[in-house]
N, C-alpha and C positions, 0 to 999 in steps of 0.2 A: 299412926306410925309416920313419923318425915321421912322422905325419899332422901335419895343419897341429891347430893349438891351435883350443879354444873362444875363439870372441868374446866368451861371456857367459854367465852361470850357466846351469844346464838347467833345463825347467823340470820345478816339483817337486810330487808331489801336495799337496793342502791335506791340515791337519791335521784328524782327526779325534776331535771330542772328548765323551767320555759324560756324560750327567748327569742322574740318575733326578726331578729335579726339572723335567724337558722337558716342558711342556707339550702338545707335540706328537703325545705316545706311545711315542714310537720310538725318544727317547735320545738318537738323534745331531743332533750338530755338529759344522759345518765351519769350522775357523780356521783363521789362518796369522798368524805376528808382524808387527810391523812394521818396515818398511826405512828406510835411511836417508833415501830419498826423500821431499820435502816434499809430492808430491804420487800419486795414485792413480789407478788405470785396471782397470773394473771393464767386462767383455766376454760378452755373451750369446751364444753361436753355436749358431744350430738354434733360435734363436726364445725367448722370455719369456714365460709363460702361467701364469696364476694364481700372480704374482709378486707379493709384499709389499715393497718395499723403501723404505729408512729412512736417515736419518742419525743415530749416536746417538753424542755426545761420549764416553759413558762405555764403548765397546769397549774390551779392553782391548789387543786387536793392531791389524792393517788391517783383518780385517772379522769378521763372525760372520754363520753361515748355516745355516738348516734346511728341506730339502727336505721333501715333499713324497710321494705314493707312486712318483712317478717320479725316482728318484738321479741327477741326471747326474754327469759326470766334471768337476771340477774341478782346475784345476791354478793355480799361482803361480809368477810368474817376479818375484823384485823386489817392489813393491809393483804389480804387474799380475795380477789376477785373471781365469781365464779359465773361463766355463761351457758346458758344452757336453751338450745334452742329447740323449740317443738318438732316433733318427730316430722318430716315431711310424708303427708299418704301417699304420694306418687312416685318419691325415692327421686325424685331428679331436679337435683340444686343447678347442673352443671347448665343446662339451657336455659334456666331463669335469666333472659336476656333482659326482660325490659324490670328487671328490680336491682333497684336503687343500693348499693353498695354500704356497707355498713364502714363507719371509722372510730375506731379506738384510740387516744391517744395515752400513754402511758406518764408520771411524772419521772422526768429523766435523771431526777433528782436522787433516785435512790437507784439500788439496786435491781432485777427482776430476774424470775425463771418463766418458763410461757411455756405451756403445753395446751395440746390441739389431740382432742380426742374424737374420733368418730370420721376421719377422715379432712379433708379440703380440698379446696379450688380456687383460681382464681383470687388465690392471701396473696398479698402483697404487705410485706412487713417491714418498714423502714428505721429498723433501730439504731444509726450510725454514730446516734447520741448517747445511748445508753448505756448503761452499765447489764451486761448480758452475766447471767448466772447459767443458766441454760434453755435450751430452747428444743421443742419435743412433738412432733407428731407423729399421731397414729392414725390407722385405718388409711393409709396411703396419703399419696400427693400427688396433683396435677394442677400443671398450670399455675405455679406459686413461684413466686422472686423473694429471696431474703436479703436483704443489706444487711451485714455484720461491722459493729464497732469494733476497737480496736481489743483484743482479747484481756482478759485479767485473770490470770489462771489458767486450769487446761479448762478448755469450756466446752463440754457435751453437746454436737448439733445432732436429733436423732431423727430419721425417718424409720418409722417401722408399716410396713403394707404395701413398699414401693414406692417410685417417683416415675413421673413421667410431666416433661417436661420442666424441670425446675431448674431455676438457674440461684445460687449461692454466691453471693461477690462477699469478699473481706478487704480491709485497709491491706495497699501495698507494702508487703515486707512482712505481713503476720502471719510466722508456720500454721502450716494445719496439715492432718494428715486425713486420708480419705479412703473406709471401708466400704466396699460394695457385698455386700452376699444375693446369690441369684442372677448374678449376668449383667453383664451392661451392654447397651446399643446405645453408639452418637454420643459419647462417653467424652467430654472435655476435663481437665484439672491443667489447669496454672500452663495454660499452651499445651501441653502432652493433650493428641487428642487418640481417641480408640472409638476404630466403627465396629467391632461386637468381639465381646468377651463372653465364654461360659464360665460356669464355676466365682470364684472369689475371688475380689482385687483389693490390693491395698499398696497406696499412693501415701508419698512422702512428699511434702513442700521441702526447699531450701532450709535450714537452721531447724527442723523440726525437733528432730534428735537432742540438742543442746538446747531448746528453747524452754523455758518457765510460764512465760504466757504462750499460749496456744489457742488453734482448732483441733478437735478431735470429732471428726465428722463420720457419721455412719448409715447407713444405708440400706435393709433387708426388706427382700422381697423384689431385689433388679433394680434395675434405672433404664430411663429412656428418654433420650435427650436433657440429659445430667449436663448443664455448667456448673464448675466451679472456677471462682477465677478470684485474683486482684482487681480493685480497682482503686484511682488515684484521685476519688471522687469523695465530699467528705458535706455533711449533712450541718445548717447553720441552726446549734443551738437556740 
């Protein structure tokens, strides 16, 4: 008897590629071509920790990446990137002082969504080039900086698990609006600042209301030491 057929391609490890000019130490890198797909989906599972990631026109596939001392398994389906890092036995990313930072770069060239499951730390995500679809973490936030491009659409920023310390910049002049559920302490948005809120907050930018491109920023489970803000600072493709 034949089994029923594949829905869709399998997915397939990332490419790995050497190059004694790595800054890194270690050589490697992780690539995969690019697909027909005008757009991208770049997936953390098991968490994002001392993560560099970037938007860089000049990739020359979907994306280019260098771990860190901890390798996870990377795979690609499509233009869908998926990472997924070994469980750690000791449960503590956060004081891994002396390991080396990992960087992601993204091709700027198309579109992307990026979600962060299992928590982070110390992400630092500079997409000011990119074309953002949405952007999503879970199991909390600490110690993370986002740079946002200039919006195309209403565009989903989500924390779900909390924040603590995270600061959100966007291009000057682009609405966003800003939910908190669970309270906020040390609470900034666009100058308005609040040192402790209980209950639920929701924060309107200037032109929100009438705006077609947007921020639609959200936030459950508190904040603590929440920026959001403008900035007039702009990233060179």
């Amino acid at each position: 008897m034949v089994g029923p057929k594949s829905t869709g391609p399998p997915d397939l490890p990332a490419v790995r590629r050497t190059s004694p000019e790595d800054p890194g130490g270690t050589g490697d890198h992780f690539a995969a071509p690019l697909g027909p797909s005008t757009g991208g989906r770049l997936r953390f599972v098991g968490g994002a920790h001392r993560v560099l990631l970037r938007a860089d026109s000049r990739v020359p596939g979907l994306y280019l990446a260098r771990f860190g001392n901890r390798t996870p398994t990377v795979a690609v389906r499509g233009n869908a990137v998926t990472v997924r890092y070994p469980r750690n036995p000791e449960g503590n990313w956060i004081d891994c002082g002396t390991e080396r930072p990992a960087q992601v770069d993204l091709n700027a060239l198309i579109s992307w969504d990026i979600e962060v499951r299992g928590g982070s730390s110390r992400l630092l995500a500079d997409l000011r080039i990119l074309r953002l679809g949405s952007f999503r973490l879970e199991g909390g936030a600490g110690r993370v900086e986002l740079r946002l491009p200039e919006p195309c659409g209403a565009v989903p920023i989500v924390v779900l698990g909390g924040a603590s310390n995270v600061a959100i910049s966007r291009p000057c002049g682009a609405p966003a609006r800003l939910r908190v559920e669970g309270g906020a302490t040390n609470l900034t948005f666009d100058g308005r600042r609040i040192g402790a809120a209980g209950g639920d907050l929701d924060l309107q930018g200037r032109d929100y209301e009438r705006a077609t491109d947007r921020y639609e920023i959200s936030v459950t489970g508190g904040a603590n030491n929440l920026n959001v803000d403008q900035s007039r600072e702009r990233s060179e493709p």
